[in-house]
RONUVO-467541 format. One record per atom (N, C-alpha, C, O): residue in one letter; x, y, z. Coordinates in steps of 0.05 Angstrom, whole numbers, plus 32768, in hexadecimal, padded with zeros to 4 digits. Each point is the difference from the previous one (the first is absolute). Example, Ala and Ser with C-alpha at 12.3 -4.5 7.8 and 13.67 -1.06 7.14 Angstrom:
2
a81087F8E809Ca7FEE80188000a801280188000a80158000800Ds7FE480157FE5s801080188001s7FF18016800Es800A80168004
This chain:
329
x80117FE88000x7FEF80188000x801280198000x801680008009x7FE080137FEEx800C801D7FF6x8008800B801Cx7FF37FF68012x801F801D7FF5x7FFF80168016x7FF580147FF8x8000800A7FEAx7FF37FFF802Cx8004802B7FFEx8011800D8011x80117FF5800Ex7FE9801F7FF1x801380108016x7FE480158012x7FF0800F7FF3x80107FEE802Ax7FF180128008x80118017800Cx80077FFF8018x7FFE80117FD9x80168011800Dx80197FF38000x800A7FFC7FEAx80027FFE8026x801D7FF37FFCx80007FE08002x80147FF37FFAx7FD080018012x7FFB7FE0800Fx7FFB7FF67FE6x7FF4800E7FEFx80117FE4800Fx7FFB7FE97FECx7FEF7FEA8006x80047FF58015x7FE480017FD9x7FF57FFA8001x7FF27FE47FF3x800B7FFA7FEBx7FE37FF7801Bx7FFB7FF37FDBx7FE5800D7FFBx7FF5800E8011x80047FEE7FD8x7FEB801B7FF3x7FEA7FF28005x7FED800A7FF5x800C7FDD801Bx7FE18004800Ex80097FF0801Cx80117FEE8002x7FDE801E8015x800B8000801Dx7FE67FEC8006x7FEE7FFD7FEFx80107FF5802Dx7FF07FF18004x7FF08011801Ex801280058010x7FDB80017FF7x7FF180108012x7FF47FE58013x7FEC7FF57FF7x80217FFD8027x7FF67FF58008x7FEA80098013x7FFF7FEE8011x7FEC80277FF6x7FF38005800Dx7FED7FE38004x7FFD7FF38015x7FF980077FD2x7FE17FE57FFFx80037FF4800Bx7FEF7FF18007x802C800E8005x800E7FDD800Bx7FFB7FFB8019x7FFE7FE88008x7FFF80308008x800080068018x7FE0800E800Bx7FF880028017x7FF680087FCDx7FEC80108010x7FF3800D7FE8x800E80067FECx7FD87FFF8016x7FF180127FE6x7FED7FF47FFFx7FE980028009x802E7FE47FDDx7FE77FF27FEDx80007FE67FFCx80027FF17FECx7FFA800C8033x7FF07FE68006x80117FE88010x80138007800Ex7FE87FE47FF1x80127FE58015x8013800A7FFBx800180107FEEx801B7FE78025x801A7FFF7FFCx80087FDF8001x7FF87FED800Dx802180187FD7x80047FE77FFFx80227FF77FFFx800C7FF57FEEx800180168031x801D7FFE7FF3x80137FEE7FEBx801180077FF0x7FE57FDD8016x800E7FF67FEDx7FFF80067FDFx80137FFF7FF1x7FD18007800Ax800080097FE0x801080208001x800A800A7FECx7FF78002802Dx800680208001x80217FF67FF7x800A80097FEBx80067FE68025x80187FFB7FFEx80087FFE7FE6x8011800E7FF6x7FDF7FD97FFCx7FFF7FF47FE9x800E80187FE5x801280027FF0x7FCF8010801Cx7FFE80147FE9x801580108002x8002800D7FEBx80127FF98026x80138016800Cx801E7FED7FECx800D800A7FEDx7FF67FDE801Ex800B7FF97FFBx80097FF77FD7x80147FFC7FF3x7FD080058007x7FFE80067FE0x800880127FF3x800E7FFF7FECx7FE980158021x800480167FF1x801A800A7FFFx800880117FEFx80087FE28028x801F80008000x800F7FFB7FE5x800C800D7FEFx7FEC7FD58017x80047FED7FE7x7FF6800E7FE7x800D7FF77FEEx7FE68016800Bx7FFD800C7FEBx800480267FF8x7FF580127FF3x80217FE9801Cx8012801D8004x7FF38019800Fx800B80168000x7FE27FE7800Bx7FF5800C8012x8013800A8017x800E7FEE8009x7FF680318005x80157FFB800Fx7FF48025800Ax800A80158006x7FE47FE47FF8x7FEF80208012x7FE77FF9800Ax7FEA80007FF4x801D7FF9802Bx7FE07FFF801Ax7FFA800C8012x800D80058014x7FDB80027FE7x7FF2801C8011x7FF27FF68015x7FF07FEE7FFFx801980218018x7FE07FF7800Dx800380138019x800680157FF5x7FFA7FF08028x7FEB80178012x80087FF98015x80007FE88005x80078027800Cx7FF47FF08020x7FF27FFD8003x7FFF7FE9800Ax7FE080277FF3x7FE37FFC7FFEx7FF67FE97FFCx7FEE7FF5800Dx802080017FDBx7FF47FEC7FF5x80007FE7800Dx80157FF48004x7FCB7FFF8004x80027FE68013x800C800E8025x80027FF38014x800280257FE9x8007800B8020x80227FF17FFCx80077FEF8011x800980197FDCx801E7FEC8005x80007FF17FF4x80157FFF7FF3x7FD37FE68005x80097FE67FFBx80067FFE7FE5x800D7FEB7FFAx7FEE80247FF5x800980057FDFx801780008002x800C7FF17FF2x800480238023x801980077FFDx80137FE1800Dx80177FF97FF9x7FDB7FFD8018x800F7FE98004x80007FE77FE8x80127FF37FF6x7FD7800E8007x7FFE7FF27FE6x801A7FFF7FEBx800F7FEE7FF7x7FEE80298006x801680087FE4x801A7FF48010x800F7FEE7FF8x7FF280218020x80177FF98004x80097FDB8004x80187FFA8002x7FDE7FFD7FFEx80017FD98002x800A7FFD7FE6x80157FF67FF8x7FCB801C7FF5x80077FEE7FE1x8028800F7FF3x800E7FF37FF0x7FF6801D8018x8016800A7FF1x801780008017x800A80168004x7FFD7FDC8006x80127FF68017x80137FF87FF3x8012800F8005x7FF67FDE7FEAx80137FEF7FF9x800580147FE5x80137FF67FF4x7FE4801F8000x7FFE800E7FECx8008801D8002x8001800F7FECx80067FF9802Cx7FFE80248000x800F800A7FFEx7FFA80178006x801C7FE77FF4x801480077FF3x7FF6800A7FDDx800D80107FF3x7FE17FE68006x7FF87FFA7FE2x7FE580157FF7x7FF780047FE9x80038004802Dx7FD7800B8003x800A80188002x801880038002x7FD380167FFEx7FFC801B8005x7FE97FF9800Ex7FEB7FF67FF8x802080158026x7FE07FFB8017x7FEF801D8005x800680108013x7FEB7FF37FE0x7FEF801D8009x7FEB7FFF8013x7FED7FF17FFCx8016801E801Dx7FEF7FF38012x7FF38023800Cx801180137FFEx7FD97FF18009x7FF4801C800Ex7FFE7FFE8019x80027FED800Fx7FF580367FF9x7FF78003801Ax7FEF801C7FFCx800380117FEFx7FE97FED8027x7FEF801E8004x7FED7FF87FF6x7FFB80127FF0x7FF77FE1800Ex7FDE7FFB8007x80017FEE8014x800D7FEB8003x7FDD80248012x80017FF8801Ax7FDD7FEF7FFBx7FEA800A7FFBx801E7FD7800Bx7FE47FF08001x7FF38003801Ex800D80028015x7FDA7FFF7FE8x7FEA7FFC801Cx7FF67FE37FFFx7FEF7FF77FF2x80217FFE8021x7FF67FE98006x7FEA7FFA8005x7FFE7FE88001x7FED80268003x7FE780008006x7FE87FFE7FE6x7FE97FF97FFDx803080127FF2x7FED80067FE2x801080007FF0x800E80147FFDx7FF67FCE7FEEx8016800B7FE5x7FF9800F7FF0x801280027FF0x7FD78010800Ax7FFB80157FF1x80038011800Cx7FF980157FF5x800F7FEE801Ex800C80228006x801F8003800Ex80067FF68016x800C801A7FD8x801280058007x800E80208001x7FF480127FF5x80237FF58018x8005801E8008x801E7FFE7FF1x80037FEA7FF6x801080248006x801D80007FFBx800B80148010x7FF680158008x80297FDE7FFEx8016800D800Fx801C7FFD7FE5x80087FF47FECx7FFE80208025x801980067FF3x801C80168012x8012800F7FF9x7FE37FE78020x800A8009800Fx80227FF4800Ax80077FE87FFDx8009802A800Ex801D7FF07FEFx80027FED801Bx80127FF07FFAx7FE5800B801Fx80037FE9800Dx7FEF7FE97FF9x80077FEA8009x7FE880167FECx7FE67FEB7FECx80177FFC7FEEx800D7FEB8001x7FF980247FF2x80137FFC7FE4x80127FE1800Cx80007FE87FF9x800F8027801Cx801B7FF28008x7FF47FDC8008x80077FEA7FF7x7FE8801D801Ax7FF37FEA8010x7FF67FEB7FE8x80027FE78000x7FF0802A7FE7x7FF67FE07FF4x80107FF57FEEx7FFD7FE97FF7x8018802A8003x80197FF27FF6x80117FEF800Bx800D7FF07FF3x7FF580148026x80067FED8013x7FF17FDC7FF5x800A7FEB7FF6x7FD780218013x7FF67FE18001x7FF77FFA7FE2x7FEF7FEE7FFFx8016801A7FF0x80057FFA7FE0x801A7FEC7FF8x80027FEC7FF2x80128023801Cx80197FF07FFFx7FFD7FE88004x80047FED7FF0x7FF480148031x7FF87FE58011x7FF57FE57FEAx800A7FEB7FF8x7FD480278003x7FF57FEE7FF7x80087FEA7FE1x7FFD7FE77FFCx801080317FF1x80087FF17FF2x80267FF58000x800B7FF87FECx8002800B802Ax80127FF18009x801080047FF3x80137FF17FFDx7FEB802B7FF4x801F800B7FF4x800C80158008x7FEF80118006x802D7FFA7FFFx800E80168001x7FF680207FF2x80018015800Cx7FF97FE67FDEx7FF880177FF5x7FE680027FEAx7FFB7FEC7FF2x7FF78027800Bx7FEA7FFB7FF1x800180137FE8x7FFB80188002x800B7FDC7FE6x8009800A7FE6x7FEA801C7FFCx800C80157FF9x7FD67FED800Ax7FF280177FF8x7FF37FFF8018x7FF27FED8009x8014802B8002x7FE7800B8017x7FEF80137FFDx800780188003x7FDE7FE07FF4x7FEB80117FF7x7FF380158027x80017FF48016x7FF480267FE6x7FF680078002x7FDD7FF97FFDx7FF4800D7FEFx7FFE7FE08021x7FEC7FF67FEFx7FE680167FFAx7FF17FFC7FEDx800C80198023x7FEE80137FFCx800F80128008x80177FFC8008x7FD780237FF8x801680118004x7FF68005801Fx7FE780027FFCx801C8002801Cx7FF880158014x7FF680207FFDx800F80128008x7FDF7FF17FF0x7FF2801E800Cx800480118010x7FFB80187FFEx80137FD6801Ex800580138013x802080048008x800880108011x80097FDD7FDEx80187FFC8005x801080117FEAx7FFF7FF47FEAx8013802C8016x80067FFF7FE7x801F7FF07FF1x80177FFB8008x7FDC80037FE2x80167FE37FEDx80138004800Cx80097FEF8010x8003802D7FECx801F7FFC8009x80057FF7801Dx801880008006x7FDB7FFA8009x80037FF3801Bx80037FE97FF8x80147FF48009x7FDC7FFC7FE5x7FFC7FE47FF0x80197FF87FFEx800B7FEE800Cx800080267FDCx800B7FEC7FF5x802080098008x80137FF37FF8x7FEF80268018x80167FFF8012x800D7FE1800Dx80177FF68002x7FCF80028005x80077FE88016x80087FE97FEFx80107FEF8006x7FE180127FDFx7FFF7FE87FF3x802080057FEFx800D7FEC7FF8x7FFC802D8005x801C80007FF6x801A7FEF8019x80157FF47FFEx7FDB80168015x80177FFB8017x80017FDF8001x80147FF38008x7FD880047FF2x80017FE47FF9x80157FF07FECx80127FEF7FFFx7FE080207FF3x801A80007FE2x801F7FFF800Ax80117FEF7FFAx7FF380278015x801B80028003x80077FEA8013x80177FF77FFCx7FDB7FFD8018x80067FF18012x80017FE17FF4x80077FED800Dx7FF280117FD8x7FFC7FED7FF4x7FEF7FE6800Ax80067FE88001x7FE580258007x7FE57FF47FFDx7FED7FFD7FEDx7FEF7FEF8000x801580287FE9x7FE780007FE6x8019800A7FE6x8014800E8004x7FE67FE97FEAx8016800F7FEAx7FF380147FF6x800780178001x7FE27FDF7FF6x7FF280187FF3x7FE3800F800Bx7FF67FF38012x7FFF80207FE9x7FE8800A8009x7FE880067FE6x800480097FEAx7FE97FF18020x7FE87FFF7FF0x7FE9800D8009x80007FFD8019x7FF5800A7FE3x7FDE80108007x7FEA7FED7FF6x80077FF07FEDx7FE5800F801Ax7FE27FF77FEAx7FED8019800Ax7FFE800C8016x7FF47FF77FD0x7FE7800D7FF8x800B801E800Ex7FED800C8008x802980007FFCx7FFF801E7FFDx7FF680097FF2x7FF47FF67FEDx801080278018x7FF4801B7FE3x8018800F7FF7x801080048012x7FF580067FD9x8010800E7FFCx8015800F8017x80187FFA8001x7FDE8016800Fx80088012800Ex800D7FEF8012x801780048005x7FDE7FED8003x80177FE3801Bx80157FF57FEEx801780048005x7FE17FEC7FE6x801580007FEAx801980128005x80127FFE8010x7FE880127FDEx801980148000x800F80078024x80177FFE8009x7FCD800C8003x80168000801Ex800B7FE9800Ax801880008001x7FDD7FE98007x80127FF18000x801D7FF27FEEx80167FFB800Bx7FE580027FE0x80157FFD7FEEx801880228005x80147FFF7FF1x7FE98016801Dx801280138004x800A7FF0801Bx801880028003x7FDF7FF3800Bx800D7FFE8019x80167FE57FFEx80157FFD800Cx7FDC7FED7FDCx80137FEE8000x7FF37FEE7FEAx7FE87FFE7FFAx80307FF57FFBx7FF77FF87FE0x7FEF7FF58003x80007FEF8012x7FDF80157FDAx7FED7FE68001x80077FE77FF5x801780057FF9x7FE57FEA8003x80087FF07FEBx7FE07FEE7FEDx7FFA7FF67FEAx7FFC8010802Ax7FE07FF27FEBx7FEA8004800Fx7FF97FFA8017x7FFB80117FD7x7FD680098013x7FF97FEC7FF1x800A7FF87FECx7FDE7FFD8022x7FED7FE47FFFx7FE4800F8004x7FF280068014x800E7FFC7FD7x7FCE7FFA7FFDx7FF07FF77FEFx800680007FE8x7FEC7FFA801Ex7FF07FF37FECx8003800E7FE2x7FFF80198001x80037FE07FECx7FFC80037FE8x7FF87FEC7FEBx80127FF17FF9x7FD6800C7FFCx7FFE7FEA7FEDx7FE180187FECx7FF580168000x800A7FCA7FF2x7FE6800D7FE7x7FF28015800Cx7FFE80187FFAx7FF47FD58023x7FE980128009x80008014801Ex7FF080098011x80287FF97FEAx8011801A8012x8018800A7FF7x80137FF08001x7FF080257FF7x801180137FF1x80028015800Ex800780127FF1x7FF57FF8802Ax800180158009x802780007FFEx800980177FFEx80047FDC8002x801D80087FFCx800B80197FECx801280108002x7FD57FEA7FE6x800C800F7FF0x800180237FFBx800A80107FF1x7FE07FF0802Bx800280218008x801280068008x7FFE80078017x80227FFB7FDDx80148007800Cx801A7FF1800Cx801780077FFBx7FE17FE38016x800A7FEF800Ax800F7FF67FE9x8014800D8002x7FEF7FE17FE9x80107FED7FF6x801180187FF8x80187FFC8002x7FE1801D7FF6x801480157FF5x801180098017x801780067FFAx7FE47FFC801Ax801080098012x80137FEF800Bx80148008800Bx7FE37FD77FF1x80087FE7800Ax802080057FE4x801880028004x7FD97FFF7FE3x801C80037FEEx801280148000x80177FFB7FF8x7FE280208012x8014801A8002x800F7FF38014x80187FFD7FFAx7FE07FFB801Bx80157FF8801Dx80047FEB7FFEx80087FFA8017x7FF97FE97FD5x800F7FF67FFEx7FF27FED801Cx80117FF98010x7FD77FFF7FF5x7FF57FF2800Ax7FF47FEB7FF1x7FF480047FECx800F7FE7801Dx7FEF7FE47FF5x7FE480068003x7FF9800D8013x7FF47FEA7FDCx7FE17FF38013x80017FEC7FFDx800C7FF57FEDx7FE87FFF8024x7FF47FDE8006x7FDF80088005x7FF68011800Fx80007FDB7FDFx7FE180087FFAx7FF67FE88013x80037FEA7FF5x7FF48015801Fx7FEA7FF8800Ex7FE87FF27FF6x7FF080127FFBx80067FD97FFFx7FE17FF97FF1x8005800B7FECx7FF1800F7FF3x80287FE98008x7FF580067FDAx7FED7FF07FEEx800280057FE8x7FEB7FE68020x7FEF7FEC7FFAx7FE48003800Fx7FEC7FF18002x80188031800Ex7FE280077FFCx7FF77FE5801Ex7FEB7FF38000x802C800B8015x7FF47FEF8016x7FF07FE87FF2x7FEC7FF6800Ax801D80017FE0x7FEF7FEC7FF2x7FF280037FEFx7FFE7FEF7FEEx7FEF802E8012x7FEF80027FF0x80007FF77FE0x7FF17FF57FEFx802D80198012x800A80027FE1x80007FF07FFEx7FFF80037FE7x80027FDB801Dx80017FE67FF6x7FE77FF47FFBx80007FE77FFEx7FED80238002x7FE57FFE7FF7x7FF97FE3800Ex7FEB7FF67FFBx80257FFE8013x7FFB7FE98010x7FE38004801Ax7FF17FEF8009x801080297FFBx7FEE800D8017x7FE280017FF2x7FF980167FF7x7FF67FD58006x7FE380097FF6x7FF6801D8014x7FFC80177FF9x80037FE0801Bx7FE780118014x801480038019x80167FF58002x7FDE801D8011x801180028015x7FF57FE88014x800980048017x7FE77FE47FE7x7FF67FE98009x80137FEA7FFBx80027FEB800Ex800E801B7FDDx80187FEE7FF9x801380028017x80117FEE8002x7FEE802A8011x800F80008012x7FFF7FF6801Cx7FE97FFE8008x80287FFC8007x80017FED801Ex7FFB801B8017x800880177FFEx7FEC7FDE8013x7FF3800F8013x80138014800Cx7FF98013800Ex80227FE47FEBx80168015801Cx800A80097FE4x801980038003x7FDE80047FE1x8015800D7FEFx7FF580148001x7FE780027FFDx802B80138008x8008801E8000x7FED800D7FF1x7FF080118008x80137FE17FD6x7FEA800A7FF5x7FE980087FFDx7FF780137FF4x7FF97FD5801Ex7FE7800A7FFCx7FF78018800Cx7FE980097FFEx802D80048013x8000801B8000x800680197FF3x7FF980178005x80127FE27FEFx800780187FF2x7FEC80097FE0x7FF67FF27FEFx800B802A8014x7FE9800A7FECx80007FF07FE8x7FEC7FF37FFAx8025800C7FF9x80047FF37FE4x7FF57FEC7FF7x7FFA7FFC7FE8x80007FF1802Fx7FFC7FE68002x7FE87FFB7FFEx7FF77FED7FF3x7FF88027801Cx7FE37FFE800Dx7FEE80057FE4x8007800E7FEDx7FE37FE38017x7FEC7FFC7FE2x7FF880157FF4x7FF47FFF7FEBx8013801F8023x7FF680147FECx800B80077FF7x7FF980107FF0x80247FE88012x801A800D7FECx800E7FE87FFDx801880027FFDx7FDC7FE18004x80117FE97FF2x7FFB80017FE2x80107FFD7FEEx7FD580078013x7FF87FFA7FDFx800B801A7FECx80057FFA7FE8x7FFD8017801Dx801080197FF6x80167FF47FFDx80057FFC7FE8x80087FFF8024x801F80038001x80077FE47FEFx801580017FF3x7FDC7FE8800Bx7FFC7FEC7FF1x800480087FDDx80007FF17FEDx800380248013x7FF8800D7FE5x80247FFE7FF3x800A7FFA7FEBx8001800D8031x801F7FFF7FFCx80057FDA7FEDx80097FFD7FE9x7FF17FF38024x7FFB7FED7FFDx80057FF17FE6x80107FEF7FF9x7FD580227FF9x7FF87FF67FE8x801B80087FF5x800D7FED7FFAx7FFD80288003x8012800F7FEDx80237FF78008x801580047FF4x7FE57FF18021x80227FED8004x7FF87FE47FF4x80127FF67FF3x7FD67FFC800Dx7FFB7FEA7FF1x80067FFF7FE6x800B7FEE7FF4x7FEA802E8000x7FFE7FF27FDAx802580137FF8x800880037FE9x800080048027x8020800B7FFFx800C7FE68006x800D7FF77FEDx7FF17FF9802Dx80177FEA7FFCx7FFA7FF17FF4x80147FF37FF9x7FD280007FFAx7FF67FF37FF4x801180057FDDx800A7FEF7FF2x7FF5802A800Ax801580057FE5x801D7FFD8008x80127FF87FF1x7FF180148031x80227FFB7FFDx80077FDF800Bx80167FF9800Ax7FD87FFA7FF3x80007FE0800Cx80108001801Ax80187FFB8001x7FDC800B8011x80038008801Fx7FF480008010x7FEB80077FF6x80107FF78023x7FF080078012x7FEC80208004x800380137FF0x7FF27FED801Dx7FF680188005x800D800B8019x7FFF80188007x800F7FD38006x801680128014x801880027FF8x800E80138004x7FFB7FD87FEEx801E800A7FEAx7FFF80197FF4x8013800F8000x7FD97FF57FF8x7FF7801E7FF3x8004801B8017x800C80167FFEx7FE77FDF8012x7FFC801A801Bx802280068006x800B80168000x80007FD68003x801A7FFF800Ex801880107FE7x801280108005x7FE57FE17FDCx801780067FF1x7FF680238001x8014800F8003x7FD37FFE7FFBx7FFA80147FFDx8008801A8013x800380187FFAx80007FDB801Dx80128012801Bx801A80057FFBx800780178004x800C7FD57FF1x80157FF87FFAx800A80137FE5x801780057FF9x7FD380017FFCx800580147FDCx7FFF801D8010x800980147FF4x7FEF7FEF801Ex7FFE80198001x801F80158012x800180198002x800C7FDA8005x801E80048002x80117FEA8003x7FFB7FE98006x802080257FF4x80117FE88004x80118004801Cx80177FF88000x7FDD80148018x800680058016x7FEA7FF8800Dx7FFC800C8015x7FEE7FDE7FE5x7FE77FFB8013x800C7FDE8000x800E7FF37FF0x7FE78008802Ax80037FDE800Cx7FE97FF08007x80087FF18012x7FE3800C7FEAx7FEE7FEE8002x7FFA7FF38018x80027FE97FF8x7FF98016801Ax80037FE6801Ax7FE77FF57FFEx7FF18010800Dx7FFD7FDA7FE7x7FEF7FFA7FFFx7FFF7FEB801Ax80157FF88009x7FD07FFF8003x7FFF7FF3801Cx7FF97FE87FEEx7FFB80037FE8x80077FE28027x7FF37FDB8000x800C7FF58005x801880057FFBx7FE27FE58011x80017FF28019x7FFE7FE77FE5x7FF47FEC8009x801080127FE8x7FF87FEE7FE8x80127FFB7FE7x8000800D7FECx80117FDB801Cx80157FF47FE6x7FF280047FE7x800B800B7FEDx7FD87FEC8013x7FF480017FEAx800380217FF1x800A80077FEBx7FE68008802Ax7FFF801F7FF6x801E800B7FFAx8005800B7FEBx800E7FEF802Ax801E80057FFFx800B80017FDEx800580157FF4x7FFD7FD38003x7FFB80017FE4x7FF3800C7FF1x8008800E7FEEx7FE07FEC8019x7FF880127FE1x800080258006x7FF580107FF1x80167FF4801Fx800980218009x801980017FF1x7FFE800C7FEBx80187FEA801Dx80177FFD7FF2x80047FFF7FE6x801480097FF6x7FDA7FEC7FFBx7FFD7FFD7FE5x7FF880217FECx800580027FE8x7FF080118026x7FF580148002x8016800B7FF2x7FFE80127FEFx801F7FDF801Bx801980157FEDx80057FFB7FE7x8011800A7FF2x7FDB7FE48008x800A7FF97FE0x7FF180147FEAx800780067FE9x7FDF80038026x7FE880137FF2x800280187FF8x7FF68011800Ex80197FF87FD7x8005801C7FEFx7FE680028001x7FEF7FF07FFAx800E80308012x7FE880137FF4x800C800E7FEBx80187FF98001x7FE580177FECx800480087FE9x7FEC80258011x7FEC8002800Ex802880157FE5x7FF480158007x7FE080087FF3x7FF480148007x80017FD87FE6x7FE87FF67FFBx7FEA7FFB8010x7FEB800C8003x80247FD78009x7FEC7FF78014x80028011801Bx7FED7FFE8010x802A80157FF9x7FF8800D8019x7FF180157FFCx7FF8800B8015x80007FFF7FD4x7FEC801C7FF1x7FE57FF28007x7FF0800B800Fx800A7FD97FE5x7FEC7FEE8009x7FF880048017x7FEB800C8006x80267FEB800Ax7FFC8000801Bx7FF9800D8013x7FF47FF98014x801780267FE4x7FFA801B800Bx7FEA80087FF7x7FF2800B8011x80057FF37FD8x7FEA800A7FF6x7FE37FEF8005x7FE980077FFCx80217FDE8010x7FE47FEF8001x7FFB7FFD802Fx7FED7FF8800Ex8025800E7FF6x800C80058019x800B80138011x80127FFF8011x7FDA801B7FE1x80118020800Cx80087FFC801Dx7FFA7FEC800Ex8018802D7FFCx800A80068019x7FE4800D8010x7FF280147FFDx800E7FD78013x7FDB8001800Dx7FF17FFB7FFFx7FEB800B8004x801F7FD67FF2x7FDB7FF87FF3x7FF97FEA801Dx7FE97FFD8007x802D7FF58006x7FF17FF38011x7FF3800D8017x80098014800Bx7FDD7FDE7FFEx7FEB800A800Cx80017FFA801Fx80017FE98009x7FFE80288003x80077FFC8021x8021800A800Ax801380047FF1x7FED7FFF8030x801A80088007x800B7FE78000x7FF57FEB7FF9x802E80188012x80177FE47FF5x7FF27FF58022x7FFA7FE88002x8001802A8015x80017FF7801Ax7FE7800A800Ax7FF280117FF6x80087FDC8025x7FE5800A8010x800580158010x801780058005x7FD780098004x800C8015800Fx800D80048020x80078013800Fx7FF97FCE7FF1x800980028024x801E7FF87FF3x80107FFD8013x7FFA7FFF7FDBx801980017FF5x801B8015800Bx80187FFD8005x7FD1801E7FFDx800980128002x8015800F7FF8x801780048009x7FD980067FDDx801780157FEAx8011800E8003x800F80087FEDx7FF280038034x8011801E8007x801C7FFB7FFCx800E80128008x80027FD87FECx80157FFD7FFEx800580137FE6x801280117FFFx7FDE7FEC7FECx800280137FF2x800180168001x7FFB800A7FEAx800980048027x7FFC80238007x801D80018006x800F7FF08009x7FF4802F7FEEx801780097FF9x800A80088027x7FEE7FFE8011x801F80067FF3x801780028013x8001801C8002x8010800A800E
């Protein structure tokens, strides 16, 4: 498999997102989780994401088992700053406060049982913390050689730029695929002036894009989804519309309808990284395959034009999500 470069880290040009493995969407099944970790190795895979959040830790231990005998070989991207309520997994707060900073890097280390952690994201931004307190702390890490590099997810411009003055960014992480494009207000342009990577989050549309999802009834009682707007029956069948128009496209480029989603993220710079989530050798593959799929500046005119910027229907999150991470500083 190909490299990129996210800023100076090197990479391979699609990353594996273990969140599912641990929590979301649906049973956990480590041995297939291992399985699949372990594949994607084997097939030059060598960029894994995942959270402290995620599973409350156990993602991060996870990873850390499957790539034990391997880490010398991996780029481990792991977050902090969304603070979970144990009381309620739909509602969460963020810190970014520089003893929170220090502390969950601490038990990040721990959990996945290595010395240093190749990308340390920022996972939301703090509202009440300003960045440069952030990422003060998260440099001093750096120097102490605990994290090599530093990363943000879902900033705005303005945190962007201030943090990247206080200390090199090396890659922002948000969602970007078909049916979320909010990146392109700015973000991927600013990501290329400074010489920042993106890593696109759900670039397969949390599934949608694989047209595998009839109804949101297709889904298991503890998946994430059936909360979130997108999902829900008054904006499933809308957004289904996406659907049709990735069908009779891979159908001509003899592909999937998520080979399609994935190769399509992938055309739109050659500084974007993909981290698609599954828990699934099966899916593992046919994601991977996604690099063989030329769009032609043809079919992405298609695509734009049958799939404007805003056509899907509903917000990406529910509202106990709580957006204020987005607010400027």
């Amino acid at each position: 498999m190909q490299k990129k470069k996210l800023g100076m880290l090197e990479v391979s040009s699609l990353g594996l997102g273990c969140m599912g493995m641990s929590e979301f969407y649906g049973p956990r099944n480590e041995a297939r989780s291992l399985q699949t970790i372990q594949m994607a190795f084997e097939k030059g895979m060598t960029f894994f994401d995942t959270a402290d959040m995620y599973g409350m830790g156990e993602n991060e231990k996870l990873l850390g088992k499957a790539i034990k005998t391997i880490r010398n070989q991996v780029v481990i991207a792991t977050k902090f700053g969304i603070v979970r309520d144990p009381n309620d997994p739909l509602k969460r707060n963020f810190c970014g406060k520089p003893e929170y900073v220090r502390k969950q890097c601490e038990g990040s280390l721990k959990r996945l049982g290595i010395e240093t952690i190749d990308l340390y994201y920022q996972h939301r931004v703090d509202p009440e913390t300003p960045i440069e307190q952030t990422v003060e702390e998260m440099a001093k890490l750096v120097k102490e050689g605990k994290v090599r590099y530093l990363g943000l997810s879902e900033a705005n411009l303005e945190i962007i730029r201030r943090a990247h003055a206080i200390h090199p960014i090396t890659a922002l992480q948000s969602e970007y695929s078909l049916w979320t494009r909010d990146p392109e207000q700015g973000v991927l342009q600013t990501c290329k002036e400074l010489n920042i990577g993106f890593v696109a989050f759900s670039p397969i549309g949390r599934g949608f894009l694989s047209g595998k999802i009839q109804s949101i009834n297709d889904l298991s009682a503890e998946d994430l989804r059936k909360h979130m707007p997108r999902f829900q029956e008054e904006n499933f069948k809308k957004n289904s519309e996406i659907i049709a128009v990735l069908k009779e496209m891979s159908t001509q480029k003899k592909c999937t309808p998520t080979q399609l989603a994935l190769a399509w993220v992938m055309a739109q710079a050659p500084f974007i990284v993909p981290i698609f989530g599954t828990a699934s050798p099966e899916h593992l593959e046919e994601n991977i395959e996604s690099l063989k799929v030329k769009l032609t500046e043809e079919d992405l005119k298609k695509l734009h034009e049958k799939i404007p910027f805003g056509f899907a229907k509903g917000e990406r999150y529910p509202p106990t999500f709580n957006p204020a991470s987005q607010v400027s500083q």
